[in-house]
N, C-alpha and C positions, 0 to 999 in steps of 0.2 A: 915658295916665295920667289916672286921675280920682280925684277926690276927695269921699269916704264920710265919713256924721258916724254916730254913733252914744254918742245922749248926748250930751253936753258936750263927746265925744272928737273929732277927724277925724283919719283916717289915708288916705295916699297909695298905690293900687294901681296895679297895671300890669294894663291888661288884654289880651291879648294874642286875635287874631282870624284863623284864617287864611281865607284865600279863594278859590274859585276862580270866576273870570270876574266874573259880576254878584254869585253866589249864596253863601253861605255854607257851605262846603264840611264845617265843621268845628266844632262849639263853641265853644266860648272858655275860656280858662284865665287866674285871676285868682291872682297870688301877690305877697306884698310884695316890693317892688324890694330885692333882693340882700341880703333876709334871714338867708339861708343861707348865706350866704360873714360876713357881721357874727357869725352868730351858731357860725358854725365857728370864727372867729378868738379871740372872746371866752370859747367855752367856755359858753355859754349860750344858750338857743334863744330867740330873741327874740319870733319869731313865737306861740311858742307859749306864752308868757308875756301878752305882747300880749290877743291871743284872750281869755284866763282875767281880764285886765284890766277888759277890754270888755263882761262878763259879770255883774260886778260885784266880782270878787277882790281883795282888798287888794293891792298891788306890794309892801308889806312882807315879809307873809305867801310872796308869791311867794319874791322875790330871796334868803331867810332861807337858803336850803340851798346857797347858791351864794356865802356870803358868809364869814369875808373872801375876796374877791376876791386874785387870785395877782397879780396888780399891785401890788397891796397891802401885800404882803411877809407877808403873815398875821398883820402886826401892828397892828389899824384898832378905833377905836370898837365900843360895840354899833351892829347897824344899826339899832336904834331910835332912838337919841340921836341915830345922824349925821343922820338923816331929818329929826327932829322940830328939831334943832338949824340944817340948813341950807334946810330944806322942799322939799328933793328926792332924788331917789333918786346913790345915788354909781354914777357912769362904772365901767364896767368897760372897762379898759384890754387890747389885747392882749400877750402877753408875750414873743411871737416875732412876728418879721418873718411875713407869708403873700401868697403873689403867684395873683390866679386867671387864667388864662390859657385862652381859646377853642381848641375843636380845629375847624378849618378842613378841610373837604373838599376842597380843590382837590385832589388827588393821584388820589382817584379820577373825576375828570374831565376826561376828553382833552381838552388845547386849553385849561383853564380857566388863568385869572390869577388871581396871586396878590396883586392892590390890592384893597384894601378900600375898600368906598362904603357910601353912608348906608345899602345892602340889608343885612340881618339873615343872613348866611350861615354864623353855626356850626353845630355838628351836636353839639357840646359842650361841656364843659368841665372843667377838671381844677385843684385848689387844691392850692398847694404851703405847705410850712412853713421856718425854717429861722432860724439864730442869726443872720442878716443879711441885709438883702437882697436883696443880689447869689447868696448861698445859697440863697434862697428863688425866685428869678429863674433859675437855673440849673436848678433841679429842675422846673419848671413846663416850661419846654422843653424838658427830658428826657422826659416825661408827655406833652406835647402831640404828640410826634413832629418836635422841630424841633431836636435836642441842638447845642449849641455845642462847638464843636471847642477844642480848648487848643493846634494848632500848626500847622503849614502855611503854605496860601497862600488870602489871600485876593484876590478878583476885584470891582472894586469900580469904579461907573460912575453917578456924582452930577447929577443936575440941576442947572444952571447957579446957581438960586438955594440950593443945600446947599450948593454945592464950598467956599465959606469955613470954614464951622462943620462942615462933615462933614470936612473936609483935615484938623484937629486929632484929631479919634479917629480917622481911619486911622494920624495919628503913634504914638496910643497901642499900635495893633496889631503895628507896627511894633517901638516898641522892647521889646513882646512875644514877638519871633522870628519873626514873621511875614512870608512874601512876599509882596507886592504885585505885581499885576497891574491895570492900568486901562486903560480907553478913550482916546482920544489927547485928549479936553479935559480930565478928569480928569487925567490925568498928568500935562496940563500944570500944572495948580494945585498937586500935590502936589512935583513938583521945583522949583517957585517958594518951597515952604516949608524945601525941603532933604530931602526920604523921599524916599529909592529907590525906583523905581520901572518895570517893566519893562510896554512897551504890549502892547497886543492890539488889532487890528482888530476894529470894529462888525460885525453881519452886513451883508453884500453889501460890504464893502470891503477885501478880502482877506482869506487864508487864510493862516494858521488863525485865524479868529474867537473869540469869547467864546462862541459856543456848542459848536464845536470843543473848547477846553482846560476845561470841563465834562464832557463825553462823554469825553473822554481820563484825565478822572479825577485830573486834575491841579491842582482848584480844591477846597478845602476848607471856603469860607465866600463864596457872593454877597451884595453889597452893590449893589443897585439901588434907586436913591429915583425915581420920574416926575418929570414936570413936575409945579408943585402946580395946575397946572386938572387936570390929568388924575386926580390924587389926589383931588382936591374929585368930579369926577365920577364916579369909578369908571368910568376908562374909560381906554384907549388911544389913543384916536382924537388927543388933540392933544399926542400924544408925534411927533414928526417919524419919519414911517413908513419900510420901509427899500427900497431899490430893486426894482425892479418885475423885474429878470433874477437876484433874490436867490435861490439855492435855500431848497424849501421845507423847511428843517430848524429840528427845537426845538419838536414839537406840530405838530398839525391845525389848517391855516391855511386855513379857506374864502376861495374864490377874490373874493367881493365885500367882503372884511372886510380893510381896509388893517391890518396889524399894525407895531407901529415894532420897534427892535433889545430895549429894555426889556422888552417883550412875548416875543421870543425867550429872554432871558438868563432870565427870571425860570420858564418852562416849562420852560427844559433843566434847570433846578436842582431842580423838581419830578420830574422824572421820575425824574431819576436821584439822587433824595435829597439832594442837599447844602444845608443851614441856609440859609436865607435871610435878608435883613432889608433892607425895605422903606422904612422911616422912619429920618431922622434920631433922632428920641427912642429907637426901639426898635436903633436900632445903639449908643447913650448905654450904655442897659442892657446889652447884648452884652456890650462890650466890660469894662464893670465886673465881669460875672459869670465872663468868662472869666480876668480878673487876680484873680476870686476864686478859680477852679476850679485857678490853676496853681501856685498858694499854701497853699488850705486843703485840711479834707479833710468831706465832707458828713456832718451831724451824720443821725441815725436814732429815733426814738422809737418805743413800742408804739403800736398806736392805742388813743384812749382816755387816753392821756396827754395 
C-alpha cells in the first residue's frame, strides 16, 4: 500500500507485484483498494469519478446524475444547497445488504488445505446481493462453490479453544434438524450443554473414522476450526498429527510431511464436495444463512438494477 498525492489530494493504492525467485517476473498492477466492490454496492463507480476529480472536475458536476441517491428515498435537497450548506458531498448509502466472497482453488489441488494464512491464494471473486444478510451470505456461497446445505448432518470437530463459543451454534444447528456427529472431545463439550450427539473416531483411532462417513456420503456439512497457532500460521504442523500405522486416506500425504486428523477431515471434504467451514466467525454466518435459507425464499433482480 503506498500513498500518491496529487495536488492537494492523497489517495491510498495497492500495488500489487508478483515475483519469481530474485527477479520480477511480472509487472505490477495498481487499483484502488476494493473500489469495485464500494462502488458495486453503492451503485456508482468511485474510482472513476475519483480519477475525473483528480483531474480537475468539479464532484458537483460529477455526482449531479446519480443524485438523489436511492438511500435517499428520492426525496433529498438540491445537491447544490446540500453541498454548499454542509461543505461536503452526501454519503451514498447502500440499499441492500452485498457480501463479496473469494473463490479458493484448493479443490483443484491434490493434497491441498483448506486454512487460510497470511499467503494471498484466491483465484477470484464473486459479490452477491440480497434483502438481508444472511441472503446475501447464502448466495455468495452458492457462487463461490461452497453452497450451504438447509438439512442433514453435520460433522463437527472444534479446537479446544472454540469448543465454548462454537458448542452454542452447533445448538443452533441442532434445533435446526440437524444431526450431529463429533470427535470424542468435542462431544464431550456438546453433551455437557445438553445436544445430541453421536461420536465418530479421529483417523487412526478406529473405524469408521471422520473421514470414512465423508466418503460414505453420509456428512452434509464439516465443521473443522485448527489450533489457533496453526490458523495464525497457515499451517498444520502444530495440530497434533495422527498416528504413524494410520492408513493413508483423505488426499496425497508425502511421506516426510506429518499431517494431523484436521488436515484429513478438511481434504476428504474437498474432494468429495461437502461445504466446509473453517472459523468459528465463518460457522456464525453459516448458520444464520442456513436459518435464513430454511425460512425465506431468495429475492432475484435484473442486472442493472
Amino acid at each position: 500500500m503506498v500513498k500518491c498525492t496529487a495536488g492537494k489530494r492523497q489517495v491510498l493504492i495497492l500495488v500489487q507485484i508478483l515475483f519469481k525467485a530474485v527477479n520480477v517476473y511480472n509487472g505490477f498492477v495498481i487499483r484502488g483498494k476494493n473500489h469495485k466492490t464500494v462502488s458495486k454496492a453503492v451503485g456508482i463507480p468511485v474510482a472513476k469519478l475519483a480519477a475525473k476529480v483528480l483531474v480537475g472536475r468539479r464532484l458537483e458536476e460529477l455526482l449531479a446524475p446519480y443524485w438523489p441517491y436511492p438511500s435517499h428515498g428520492g426525496a433529498a435537497e438540491d445537491l447544490s444547497e446540500f453541498m454548499r450548506r454542509t461543505g461536503r458531498a452526501p454519503t451514498a448509502w447502500p440499499t441492500r445488504s452485498s457480501v463479496k466472497e473469494v473463490v479458493l482453488p484448493f479443490s483443484r489441488f491434490r493434497g491441498a488445505d483448506a486454512l487460510l494464512g497470511p499467503e494471498m491464494r484466491s483465484t477470484g471473486e464473486v459479490m452477491s446481493f440480497g434483502d438481508s444478510f444472511p441472503e446475501a451470505f447464502a448466495k455468495a456461497q452458492i457462487a463461490a462453490g461452497n453452497p450451504l446445505p438447509t438439512s442433514g448432518t453435520a460433522l463437527v470437530s472444534l479446537a479446544d479453544v472454540d469448543k465454548r463459543a462454537g458448542a452454542s451454534l452447533v445448538a443452533q444447528l441442532h434445533d435446526l434438524g440437524f444431526g450431529i456427529l463429533a470427535t470424542q472431545g468435542t462431544a464431550r463439550t456438546l453433551r455437557a450443554m445438553g445436544i445430541p450427539v453421536d461420536v465418530v473416531a479421529k483417523v487412526g483411532e478406529g473405524r469408521p473414522d471422520c473421514v470414512d462417513v465423508i466418503e460414505q456420503g453420509t456428512v452434509n456439512l464439516v465443521i473443522n476450526t485448527p489450533s489457533s497457532t496453526a490458523a495464525h500460521k497457515g499451517t498444520q504442523m502444530d495440530e497434533v498429527p495422527v498416528p504413524a500405522a494410520a492408513p493413508q486416506r483423505g488426499g496425497w500425504l508425502p511421506r516426510h510431511t506429518p499431517r494431523s486428523s484436521g488436515y484429513r477431515i478438511r481434504v476428504a471434504a474437498l474432494q468429495h464436495h461437502v461445504p466446509y467451514v473453517t472459523t468459528l466467525v465463518g460457522l456464525r454466518m453459516a448458520v444464520t444463512a442456513i436459518r435464513w435459507m430454511r425460512s425465506g425464499n431468495f429475492s432475484a433482480r435484473r442486472l442493472g438494477e
